[in-house]
ZAMARGU-4260 file (C-alpha; in steps of 0.2 Angstrom, whole numbers, plus 5000, padded with zeros to 4 digits):
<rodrens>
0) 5197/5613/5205 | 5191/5617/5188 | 5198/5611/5170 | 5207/5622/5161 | 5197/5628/5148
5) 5205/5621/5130 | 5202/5632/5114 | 5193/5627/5097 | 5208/5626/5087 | 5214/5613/5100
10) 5198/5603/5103 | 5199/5605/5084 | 5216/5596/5083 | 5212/5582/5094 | 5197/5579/5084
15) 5206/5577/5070 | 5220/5566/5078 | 5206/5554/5084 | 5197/5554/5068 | 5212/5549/5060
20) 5216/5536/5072 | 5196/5529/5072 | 5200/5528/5054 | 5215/5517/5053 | 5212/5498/5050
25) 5228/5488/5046 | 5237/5497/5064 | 5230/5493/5080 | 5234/5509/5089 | 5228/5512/5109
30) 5231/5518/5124 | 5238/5509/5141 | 5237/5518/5158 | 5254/5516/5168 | 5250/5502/5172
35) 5246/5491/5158 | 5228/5492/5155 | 5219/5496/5142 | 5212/5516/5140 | 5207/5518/5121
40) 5203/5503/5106 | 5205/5509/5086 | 5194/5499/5075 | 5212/5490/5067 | 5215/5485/5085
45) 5196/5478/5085 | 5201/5468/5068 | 5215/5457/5070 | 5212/5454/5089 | 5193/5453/5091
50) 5187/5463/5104 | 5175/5476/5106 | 5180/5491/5114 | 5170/5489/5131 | 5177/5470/5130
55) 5195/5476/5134 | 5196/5493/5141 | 5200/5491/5159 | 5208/5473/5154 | 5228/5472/5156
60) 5239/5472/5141 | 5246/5457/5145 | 5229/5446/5139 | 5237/5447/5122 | 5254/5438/5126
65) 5255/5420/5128 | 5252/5411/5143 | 5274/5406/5142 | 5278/5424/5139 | 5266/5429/5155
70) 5275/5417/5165 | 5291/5424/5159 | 5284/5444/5165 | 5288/5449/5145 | 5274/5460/5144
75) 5278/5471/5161 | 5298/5470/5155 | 5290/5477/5140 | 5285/5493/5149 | 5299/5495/5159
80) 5309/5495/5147 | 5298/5509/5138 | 5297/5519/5152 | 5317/5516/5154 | 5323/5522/5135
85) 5307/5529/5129 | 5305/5515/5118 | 5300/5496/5116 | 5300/5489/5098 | 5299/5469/5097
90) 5291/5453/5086 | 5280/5440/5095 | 5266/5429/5095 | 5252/5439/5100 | 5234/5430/5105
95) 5219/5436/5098 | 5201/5433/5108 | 5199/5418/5100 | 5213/5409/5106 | 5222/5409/5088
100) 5239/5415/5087 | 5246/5430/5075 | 5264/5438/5071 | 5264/5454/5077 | 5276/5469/5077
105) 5273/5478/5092 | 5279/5497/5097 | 5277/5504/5115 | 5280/5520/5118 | 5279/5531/5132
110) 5268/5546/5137 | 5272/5560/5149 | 5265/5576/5154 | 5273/5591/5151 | 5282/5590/5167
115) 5289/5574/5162 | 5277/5562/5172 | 5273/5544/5165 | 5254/5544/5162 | 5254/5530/5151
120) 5258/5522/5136 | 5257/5523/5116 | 5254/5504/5108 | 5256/5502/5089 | 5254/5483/5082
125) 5252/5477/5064 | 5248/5460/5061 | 5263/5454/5050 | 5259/5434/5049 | 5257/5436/5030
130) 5272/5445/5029 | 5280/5429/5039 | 5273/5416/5031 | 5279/5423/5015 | 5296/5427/5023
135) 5297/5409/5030 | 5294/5404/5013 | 5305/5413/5003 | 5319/5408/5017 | 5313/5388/5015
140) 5316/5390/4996 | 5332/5398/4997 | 5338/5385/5009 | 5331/5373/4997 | 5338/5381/4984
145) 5356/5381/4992 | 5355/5364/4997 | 5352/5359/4979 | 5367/5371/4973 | 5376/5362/4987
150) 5372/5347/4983 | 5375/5345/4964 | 5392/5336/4962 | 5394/5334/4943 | 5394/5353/4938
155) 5402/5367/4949 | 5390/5379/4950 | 5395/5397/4957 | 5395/5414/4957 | 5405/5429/4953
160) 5404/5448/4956 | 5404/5460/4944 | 5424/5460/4946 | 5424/5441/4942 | 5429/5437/4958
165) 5423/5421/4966 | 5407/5426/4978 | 5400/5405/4980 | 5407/5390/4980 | 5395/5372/4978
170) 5400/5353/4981 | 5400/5350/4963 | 5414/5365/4959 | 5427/5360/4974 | 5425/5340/4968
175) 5429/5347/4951 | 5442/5361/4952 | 5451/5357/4969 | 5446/5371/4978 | 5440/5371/4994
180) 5427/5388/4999 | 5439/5397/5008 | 5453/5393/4996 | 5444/5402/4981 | 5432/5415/4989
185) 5436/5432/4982 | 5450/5425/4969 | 5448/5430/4949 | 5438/5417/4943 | 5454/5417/4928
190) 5462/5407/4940 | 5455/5391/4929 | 5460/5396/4914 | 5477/5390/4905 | 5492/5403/4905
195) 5487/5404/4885 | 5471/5409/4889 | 5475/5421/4900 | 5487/5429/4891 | 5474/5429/4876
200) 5458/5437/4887 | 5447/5422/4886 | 5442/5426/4906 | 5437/5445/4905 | 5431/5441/4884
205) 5418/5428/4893 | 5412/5441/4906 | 5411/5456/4894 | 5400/5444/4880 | 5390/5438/4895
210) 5386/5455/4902 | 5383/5462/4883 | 5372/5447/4875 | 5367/5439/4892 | 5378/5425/4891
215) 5394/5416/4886 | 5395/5397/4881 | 5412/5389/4877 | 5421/5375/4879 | 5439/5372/4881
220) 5454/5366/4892 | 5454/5372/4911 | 5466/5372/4925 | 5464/5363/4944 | 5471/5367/4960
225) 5485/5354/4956 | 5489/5361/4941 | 5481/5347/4929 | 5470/5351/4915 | 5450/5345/4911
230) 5441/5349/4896 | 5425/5361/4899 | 5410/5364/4897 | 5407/5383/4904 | 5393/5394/4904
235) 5389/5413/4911 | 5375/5420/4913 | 5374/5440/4916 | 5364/5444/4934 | 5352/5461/4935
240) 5343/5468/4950 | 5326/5475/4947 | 5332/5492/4942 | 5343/5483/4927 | 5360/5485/4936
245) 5375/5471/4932 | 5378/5463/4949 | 5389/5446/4947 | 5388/5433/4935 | 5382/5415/4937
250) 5394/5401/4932 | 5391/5381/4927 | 5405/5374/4923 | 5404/5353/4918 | 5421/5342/4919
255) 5417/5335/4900 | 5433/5324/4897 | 5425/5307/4897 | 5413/5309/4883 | 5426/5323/4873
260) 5437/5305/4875 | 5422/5293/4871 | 5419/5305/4857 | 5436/5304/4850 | 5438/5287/4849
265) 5421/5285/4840 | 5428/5296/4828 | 5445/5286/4828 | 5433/5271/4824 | 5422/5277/4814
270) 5440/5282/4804 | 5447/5264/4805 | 5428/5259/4801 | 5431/5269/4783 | 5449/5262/4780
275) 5443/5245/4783 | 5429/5249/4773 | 5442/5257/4758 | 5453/5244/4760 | 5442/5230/4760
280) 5433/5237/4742 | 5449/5240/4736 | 5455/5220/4739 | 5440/5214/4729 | 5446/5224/4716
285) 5464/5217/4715 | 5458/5200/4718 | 5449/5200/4704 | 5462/5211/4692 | 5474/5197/4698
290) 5462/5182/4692 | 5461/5190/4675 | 5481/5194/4677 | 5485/5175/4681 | 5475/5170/4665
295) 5486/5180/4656 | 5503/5172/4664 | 5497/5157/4661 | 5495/5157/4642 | 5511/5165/4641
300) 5519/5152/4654 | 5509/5137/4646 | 5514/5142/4629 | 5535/5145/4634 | 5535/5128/4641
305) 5527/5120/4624 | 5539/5130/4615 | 5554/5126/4625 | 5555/5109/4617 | 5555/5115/4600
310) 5569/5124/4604 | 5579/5108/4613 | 5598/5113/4609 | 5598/5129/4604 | 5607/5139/4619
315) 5599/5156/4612 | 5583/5153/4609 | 5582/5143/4626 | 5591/5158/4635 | 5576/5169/4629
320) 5563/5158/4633 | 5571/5158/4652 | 5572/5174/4653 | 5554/5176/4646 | 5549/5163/4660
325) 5557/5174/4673 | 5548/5186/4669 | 5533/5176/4669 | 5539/5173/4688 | 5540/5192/4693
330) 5523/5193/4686 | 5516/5179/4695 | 5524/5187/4712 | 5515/5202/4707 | 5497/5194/4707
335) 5503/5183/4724 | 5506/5202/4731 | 5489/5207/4726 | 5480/5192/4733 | 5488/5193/4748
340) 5481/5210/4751 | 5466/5204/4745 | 5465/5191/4759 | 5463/5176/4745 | 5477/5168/4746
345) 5477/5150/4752 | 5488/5152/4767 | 5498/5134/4773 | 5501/5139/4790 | 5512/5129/4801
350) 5516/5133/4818 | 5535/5141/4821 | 5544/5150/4830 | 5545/5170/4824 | 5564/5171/4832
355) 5572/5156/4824 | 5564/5159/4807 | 5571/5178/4806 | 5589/5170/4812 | 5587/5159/4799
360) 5585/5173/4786 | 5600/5182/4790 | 5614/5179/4774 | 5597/5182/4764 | 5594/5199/4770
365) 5613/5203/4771 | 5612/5198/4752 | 5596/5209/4747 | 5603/5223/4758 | 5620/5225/4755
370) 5633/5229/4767 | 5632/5246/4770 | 5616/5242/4780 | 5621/5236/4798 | 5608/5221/4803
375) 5605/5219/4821 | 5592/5205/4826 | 5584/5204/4844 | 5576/5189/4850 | 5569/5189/4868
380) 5568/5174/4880 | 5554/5163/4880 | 5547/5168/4864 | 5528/5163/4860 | 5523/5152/4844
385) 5512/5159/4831 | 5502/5150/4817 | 5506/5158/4801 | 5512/5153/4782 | 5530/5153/4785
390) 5536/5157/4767 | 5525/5170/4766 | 5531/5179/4782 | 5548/5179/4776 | 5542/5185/4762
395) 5534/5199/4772 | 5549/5201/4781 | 5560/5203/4766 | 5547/5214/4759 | 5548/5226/4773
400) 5567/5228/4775 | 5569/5232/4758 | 5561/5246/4761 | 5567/5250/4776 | 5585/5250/4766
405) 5576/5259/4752 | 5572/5272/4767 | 5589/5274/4771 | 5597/5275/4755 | 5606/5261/4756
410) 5615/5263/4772 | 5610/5264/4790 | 5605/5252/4806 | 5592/5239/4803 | 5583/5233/4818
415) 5571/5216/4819 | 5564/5212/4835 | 5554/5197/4840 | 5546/5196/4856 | 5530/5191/4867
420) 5514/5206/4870 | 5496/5208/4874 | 5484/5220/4866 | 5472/5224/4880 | 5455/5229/4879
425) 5458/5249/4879 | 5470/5246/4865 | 5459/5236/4853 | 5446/5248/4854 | 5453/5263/4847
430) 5460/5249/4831 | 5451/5242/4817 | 5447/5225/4819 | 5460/5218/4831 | 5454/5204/4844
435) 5463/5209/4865 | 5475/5192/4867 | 5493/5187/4866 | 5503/5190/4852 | 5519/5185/4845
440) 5525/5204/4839 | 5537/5206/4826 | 5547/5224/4823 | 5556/5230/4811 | 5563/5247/4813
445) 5574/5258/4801 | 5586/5275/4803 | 5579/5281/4787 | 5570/5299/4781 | 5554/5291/4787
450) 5535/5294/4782 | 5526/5310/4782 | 5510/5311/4795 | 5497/5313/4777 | 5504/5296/4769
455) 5505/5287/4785 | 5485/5282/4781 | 5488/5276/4763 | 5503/5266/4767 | 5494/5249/4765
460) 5486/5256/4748 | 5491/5244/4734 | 5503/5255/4721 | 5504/5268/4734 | 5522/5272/4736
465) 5533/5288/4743 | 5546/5280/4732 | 5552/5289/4716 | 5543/5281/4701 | 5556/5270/4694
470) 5559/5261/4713 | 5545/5250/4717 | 5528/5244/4716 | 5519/5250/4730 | 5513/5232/4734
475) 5525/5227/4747 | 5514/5236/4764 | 5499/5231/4756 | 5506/5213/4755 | 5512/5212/4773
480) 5494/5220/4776 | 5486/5206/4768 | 5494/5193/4775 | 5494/5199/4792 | 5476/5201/4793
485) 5473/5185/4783 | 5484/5176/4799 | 5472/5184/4810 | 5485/5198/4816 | 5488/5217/4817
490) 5500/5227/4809 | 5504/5249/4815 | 5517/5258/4808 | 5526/5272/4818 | 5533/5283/4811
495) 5542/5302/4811 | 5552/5314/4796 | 5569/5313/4798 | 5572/5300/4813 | 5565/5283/4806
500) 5552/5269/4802 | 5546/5256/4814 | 5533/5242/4807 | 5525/5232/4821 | 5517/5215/4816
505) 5506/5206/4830 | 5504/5186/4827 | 5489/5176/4839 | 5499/5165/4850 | 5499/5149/4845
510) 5498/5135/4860 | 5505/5119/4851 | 5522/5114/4848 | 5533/5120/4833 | 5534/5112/4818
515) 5548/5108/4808 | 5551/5118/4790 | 5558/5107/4778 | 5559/5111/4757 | 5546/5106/4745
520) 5552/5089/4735 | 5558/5087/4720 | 5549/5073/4711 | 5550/5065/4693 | 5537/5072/4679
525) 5525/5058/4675 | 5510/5058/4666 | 5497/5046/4662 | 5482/5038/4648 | 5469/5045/4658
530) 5454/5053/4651 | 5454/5072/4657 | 5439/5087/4655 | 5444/5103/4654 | 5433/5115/4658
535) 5440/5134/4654 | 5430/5148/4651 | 5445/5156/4643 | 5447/5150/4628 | 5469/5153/4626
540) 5470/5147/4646 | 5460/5131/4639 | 5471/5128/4624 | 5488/5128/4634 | 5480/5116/4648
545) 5474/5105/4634 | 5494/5106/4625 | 5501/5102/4641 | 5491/5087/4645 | 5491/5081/4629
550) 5508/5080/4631 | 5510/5072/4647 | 5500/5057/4637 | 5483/5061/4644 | 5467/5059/4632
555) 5458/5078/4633 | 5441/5083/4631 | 5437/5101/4634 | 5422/5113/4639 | 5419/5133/4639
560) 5408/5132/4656 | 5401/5121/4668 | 5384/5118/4659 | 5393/5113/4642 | 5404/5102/4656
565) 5390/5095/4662 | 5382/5089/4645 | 5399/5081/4642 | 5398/5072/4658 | 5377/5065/4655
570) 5384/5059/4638 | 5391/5045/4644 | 5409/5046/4640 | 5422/5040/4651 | 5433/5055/4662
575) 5445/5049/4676 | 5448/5067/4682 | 5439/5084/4679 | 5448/5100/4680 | 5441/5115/4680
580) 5442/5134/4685 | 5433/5140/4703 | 5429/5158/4692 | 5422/5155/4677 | 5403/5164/4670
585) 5382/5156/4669 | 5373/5150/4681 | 5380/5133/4686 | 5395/5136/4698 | 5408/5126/4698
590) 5407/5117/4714 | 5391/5112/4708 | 5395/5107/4693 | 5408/5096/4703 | 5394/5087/4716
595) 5384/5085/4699 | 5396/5075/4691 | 5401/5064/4705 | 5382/5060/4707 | 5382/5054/4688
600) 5401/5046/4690 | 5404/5042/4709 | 5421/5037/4702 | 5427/5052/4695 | 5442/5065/4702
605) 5442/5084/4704 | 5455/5097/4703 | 5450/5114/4704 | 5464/5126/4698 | 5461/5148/4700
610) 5471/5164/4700 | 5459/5169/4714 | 5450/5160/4728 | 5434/5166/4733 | 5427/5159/4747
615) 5418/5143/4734 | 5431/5133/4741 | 5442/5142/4752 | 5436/5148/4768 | 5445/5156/4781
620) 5462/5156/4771 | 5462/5137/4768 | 5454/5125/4756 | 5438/5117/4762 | 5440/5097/4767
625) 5443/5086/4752 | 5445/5099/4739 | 5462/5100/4726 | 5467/5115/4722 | 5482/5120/4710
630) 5484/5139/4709 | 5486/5150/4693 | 5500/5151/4685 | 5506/5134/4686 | 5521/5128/4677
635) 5519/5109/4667 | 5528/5101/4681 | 5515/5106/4695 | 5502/5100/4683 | 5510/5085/4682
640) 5513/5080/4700 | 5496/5088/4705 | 5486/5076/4692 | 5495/5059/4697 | 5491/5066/4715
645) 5472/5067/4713 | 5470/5051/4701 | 5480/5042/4713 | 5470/5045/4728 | 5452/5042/4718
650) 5461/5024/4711 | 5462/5023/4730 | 5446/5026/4734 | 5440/5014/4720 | 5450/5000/4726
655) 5446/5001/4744 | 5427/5003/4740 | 5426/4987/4731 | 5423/4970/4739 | 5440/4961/4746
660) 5440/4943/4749 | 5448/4939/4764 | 5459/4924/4767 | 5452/4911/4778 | 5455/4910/4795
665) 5461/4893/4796 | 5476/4884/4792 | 5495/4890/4792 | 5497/4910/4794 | 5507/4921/4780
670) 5523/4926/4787 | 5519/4944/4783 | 5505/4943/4794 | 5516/4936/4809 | 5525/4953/4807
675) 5513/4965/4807 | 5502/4959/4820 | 5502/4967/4835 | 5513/4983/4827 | 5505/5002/4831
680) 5504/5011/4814 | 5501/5030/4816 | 5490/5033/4797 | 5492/5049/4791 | 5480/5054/4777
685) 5466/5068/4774 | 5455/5060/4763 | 5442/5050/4775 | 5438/5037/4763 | 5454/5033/4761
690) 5458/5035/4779 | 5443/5026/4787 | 5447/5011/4771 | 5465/5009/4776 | 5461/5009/4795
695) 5451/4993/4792 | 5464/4985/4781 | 5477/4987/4795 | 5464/4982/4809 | 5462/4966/4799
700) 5478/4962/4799 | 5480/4962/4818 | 5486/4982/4819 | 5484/4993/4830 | 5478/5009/4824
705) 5481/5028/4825 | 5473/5041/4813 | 5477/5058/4808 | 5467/5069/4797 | 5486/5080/4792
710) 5503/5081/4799 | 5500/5094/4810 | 5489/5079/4819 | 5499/5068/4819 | 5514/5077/4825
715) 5502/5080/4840 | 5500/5060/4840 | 5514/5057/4841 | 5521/5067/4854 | 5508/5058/4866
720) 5511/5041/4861 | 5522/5024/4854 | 5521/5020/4837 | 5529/5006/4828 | 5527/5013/4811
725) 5522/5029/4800 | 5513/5027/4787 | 5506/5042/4777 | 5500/5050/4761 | 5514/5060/4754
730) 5500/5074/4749 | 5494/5081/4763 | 5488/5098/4765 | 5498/5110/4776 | 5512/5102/4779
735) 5516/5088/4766 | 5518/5069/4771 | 5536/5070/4764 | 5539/5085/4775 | 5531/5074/4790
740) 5543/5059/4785 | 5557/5070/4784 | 5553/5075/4803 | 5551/5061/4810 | 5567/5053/4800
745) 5577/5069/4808 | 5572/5068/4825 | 5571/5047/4825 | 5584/5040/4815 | 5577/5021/4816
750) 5558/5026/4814 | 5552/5012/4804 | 5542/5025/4790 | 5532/5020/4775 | 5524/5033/4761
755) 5509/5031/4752 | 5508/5038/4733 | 5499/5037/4717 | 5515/5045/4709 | 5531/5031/4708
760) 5541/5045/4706 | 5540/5046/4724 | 5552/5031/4726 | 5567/5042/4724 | 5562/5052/4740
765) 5557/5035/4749 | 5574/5029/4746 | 5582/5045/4752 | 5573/5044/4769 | 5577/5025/4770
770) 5556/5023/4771 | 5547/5012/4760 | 5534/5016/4746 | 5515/5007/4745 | 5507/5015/4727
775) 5491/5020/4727 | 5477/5009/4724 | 5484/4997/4736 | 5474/4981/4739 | 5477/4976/4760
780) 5487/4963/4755 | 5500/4973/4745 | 5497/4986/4761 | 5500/4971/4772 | 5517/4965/4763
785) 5525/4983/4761 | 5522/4986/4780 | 5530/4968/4785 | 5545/4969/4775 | 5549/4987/4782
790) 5549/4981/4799 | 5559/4965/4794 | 5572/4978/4786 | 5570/4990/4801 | 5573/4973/4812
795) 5587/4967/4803 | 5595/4983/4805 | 5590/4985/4824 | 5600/4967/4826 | 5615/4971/4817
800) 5616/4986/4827 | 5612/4974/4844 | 5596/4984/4849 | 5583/4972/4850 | 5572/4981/4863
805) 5571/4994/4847 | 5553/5005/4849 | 5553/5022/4840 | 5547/5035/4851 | 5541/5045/4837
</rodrens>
């Protein structure tokens, strides 16, 4: 049977097709009989499986699968299924000639006659392993990329729609905000803003800026799941696909508390820094207005007292100069209230207890008060001990409740607490200066109108007041401040308008045992023929200081600086005691002039006298070992006591540092050394000469000896041990030795006590006490005898009383 015959315009048509499918590269596009093999190959399908077109024709499809996927019959399920639903589309690893592998995208169609009979089939495959690689890729980054998102936990990074609505959730975002992904998917992202916020359109103002300018930054408080707030960082960005279309938004969002706080409290201390600063700038200030101020007071107070004796009998003239002294006294309290807030005061601390020193003050307040202030005073239990100048804190007290009563215009609750606290760590870092310890705190709380929030910062000022102008100084905070600080404490005032006042004072913790406060002594006034220097560099201060000696008998020579001093003391001339100004102008300081002259007369005495104390010989609010100090303004009588006080203990000195001749060793033994031999003698004295002298006097004569540089030590003494007898220099620092005597006496009744003193005045006081007097320069036998017949006497009386087994425990 012949072919039917087939027209141009057919054979045209085919020619065409097969030109076009000759011409295709990036396709490999052939035929497959029924069966599976091979009947036409294009030149693409020559390209990316490398074989020629009489090398596969007649060859089954199936050469092209893998050897697992011919074991599997993929490639004849691939035809049925062809054959089945006219079409088979799939992605595979396909084989090339070479044994390499490729991606390919494989489509199978069918091919029937026009009758509907399979003939064979239609194979379309394009090599996609590029596109694969690059798919594999991009699908590795965006893993990557997800994972990183994931796994960032110190910013919550998400994203929103267009709507704001929550479309991701990281790690970083649910460790932040609370949220778990399922919680927060598709909820308004103005879920974390505050209800202010919200009602304000902070949420949809930060979407609309982002989608205008591109993004939003801001910072501000935001809300968790449990409803608690964090301070944020938070920034949009504005997403676009490629045709410039808004599609969501990306959010970081940072949890910034910790450093807003860190910040903060630097500011807070770089604040306290400035204060301190201010305050500290402002006490050298005053400390030096209050040296020129206590040169003043005291040629007005040197001159009253000259002049008082020229007005002996007449009652008027004597009542103005007492009232003029008084207010000589107010003035010098002024220049102590400056000091203090200067931090150069010479502080004599003692150690006490803050609750009983307050009971003790408690007629005195109601006095300064009045009654229509109701006084309530609260001591807890087991209260701490603090070291501190107990005369000054009451004056710091008394200072602070009568502004508290000032506060409440007279009338009203006032509350003083005493009690035990700990400033930790956190605490003393946002405060200026303040140490983390114990403290001994002391409150003192008020009902009054209280202090408004922009004064609460000058407060400690000096002449800063809320007062009207005619009520006050505006020294008594900056006092308290002073001294507080000058004790090593902390002071914070609390404070709100119209419902009260409290001051808090903080005291360190002091760990020895409380000493006893006793009043200052009253001696005689006694003067001398010694030969005194006065060195002033003013020249009025100078004159009354010469006056005053001159008429306490002393022979005066006087000096405008320490050079002119210093010439005065290379010229030969005999002077028992120098005393001189710590502040005074040139080169040569005064402590320098003071080691000068000692090298040129070892014998010589030194009293300094200031209305300020730098740190030349105070440091650390306390005179530095072996130097006398008599502070500015001083009255004739402190003169008095303070010169016999220095000469006596350099005629000390003098007397133990020459050569003694002891007795022999032989032969009948004094009676007064069968008394004292043996006897423990606690020696209380702060001048080491004088201290390490004595000490071999009473080792000489058969003592045993314990030493004490001030009372404070030899309270400490002689808690741990059994002494026989006291024997001290009544000028101590600190705590004087009468002061000491007076203690012991209290607590030991039959303590045998002796004093030591280069003022006989003393002798009234020794009687009081029942103690006996040695005067200084003693020789060791004088020391000797004065000790024997005070235990003979302490003896006798132990035996009339029938205690013969008497041992102080002192």
């Amino acid at each position: 049977m012949e072919s039917p015959v087939r027209s141009d315009a057919t054979q045209g048509t085919d020619g065409r097709y097969r030109l076009l499918v000759e011409a295709i590269t990036d396709y490999a596009i052939y035929m497959l009989d029924r069966d599976g093999h091979v009947t036409s190959w294009n030149p693409g399908a020559k390209r990316f499986k490398g074989y020629e077109a009489d090398e596969i024709i007649g060859r089954h499809f199936s050469a092209f699968y893998t050897d697992t996927e011919r074991a599997e019959a993929v490639p004849a399920r691939a035809l049925d299924e062809a054959s089945r639903t006219g079409r088979f589309e799939r992605e595979g690893w396909r084989v090339r000639k070479d044994g390499t592998h490729f991606w390919a995208h494989v489509i199978i169609d069918p091919i029937r006659s026009p009758e509907g009979e399979l003939i064979g089939f239609a194979k379309i495959t394009r090599d996609l392993t590029e596109r694969r690689t690059a798919e594999a890729k991009l699908r590795e980054s965006e893993q990557q990329f997800r994972l990183l998102v994931q796994g960032v936990k110190d910013y919550a990074i998400y994203m929103l729609n267009a709507r704001g609505e929550v479309a991701s959730w990281n790690a970083g975002a649910q460790r932040i905000k609370g949220y778990t992904p399922d919680e927060i998917i598709g909820h308004h992202f103005s879920e974390f803003y505050t209800q202010a916020d919200r009602d304000a359109g902070l949420p949809q103002h930060g979407l609309n800026t982002a989608a205008r300018e591109g993004r939003w930054e801001n910072e501000g408080l935001r809300v968790r799941k449990d409803g608690t707030t964090f301070w944020a960082h938070v920034t949009i960005d504005a997403i676009r696909d490629d045709a410039g279309l808004l599609i969501g938004f990306a959010k970081v969002t940072r949890d910034i508390s910790e450093r807003r706080q860190a910040e903060e409290a630097l500011q807070q201390a770089h604040a306290a820094m400035l204060r301190s600063q201010k305050l500290e700038a402002v006490g050298q200030l005053t400390g030096g207005i209050a040296h020129d101020f206590n040169n003043l007071l005291q040629v007005i107070s040197g001159n009253l007292q000259l002049l008082s004796k020229d007005f002996a009998g007449n009652p008027r003239a004597e009542m103005r100069v007492q009232s003029a002294m008084a207010g000589v006294a107010r003035g010098a309290k002024l220049a102590a209230q400056l000091l203090a807030f200067a931090r150069r005061q010479p502080l004599e601390p003692k150690v006490v207890n803050i609750g009983r020193l307050v009971q003790g003050m408690d007629d005195m307040l109601r006095r300064a008060l009045g009654g229509e202030v109701e006084i309530e005073t609260v001591v807890a239990g087991g209260l701490w001990n603090t070291l501190v100048d107990p005369d000054q804190i009451e004056n710091a007290v008394l200072n602070l409740a009568i502004n508290a009563r000032d506060a409440m215009d007279g009338h009203g609750r006032l509350t003083i607490e005493a009690g035990n606290a700990f400033l930790d760590d956190a605490y003393a870092r946002g405060q200026d200066d303040v140490t983390p310890g114990q403290y001994v705190l002391l409150a003192v709380t008020d009902t009054g109108v209280g202090i408004p929030p922009e004064a609460l910062e000058r407060v400690f000022e000096p002449f800063f007041t809320t007062k009207p102008e005619d009520k006050g100084t505006g020294l008594g905070l900056a006092m308290v401040y002073g001294l507080v600080k000058q004790s090593g404490g902390h002071i914070k005032i609390y404070s709100e308008v119209d419902a009260g006042t409290t001051v808090k004072v903080y005291l360190p913790r002091a760990m020895e045992s409380e000493d006893a406060l006793v009043a200052a002594p009253s001696v005689e006034i006694r003067g001398g023929d010694e030969t005194i220097l006065v060195v002033e560099d003013d020249d009025e201060v100078r004159e009354v200081a010469v006056s005053m000696l001159g008429e306490l008998g002393y022979r005066v020579l006087k000096a405008r600086d320490a050079a002119s001093a210093l010439a005065i003391v290379e010229s030969g001339l005999p002077i028992d005691l120098i005393f001189t100004d710590v502040m005074m102008p040139g080169t040569l300081r005064s402590p320098e002039l003071a080691r000068k002259a000692k090298q040129r007369l070892p014998n010589v005495a030194v009293l300094f006298t200031s209305g300020y104390t730098q740190n030349a010989i105070v440091h650390g609010g306390r005179l530095d070992a072996g130097v006398e100090l008599l502070g500015k303004p001083y009255t004739r009588e402190a003169l008095a006591r303070k010169i016999r006080h220095v000469l006596a203990n350099q005629a000390q000195r003098q007397a133990v540092a020459r050569p003694e001749i002891k007795p022999p060793t032989q032969g009948a033994v004094l009676p007064a050394q069968d008394v004292v031999k043996g006897a423990t003698v606690l020696l209380a004295e702060d001048d080491d000469l004088i201290r390490d002298t004595t000490a071999e006097m009473l080792t000489d004569a058969g003592c045993r000896v314990r030493l004490a540089g001030s009372a404070e030590e030899a309270f400490r003494l002689l808690e741990a041990d059994v002494v026989d007898v006291l024997l001290t220099d009544v000028g101590l620092p600190g705590i004087s030795g009468l002061e000491l005597a007076k203690t012991v006496r209290t607590r030991q009744p039959e303590a045998c006590i002796v004093l030591a003193s280069g003022d006989k005045g003393v002798g009234s006081d020794a009687a009081f006490l029942g103690a006996s007097l040695v005067v200084k320069p003693y020789t060791p036998e004088t020391l000797r005898q004065t000790i024997a017949m005070a235990l003979q006497a302490r003896r006798l009386a132990s035996r009339q009383h029938q205690d013969t087994d008497w041992h102080p425990q002192v």
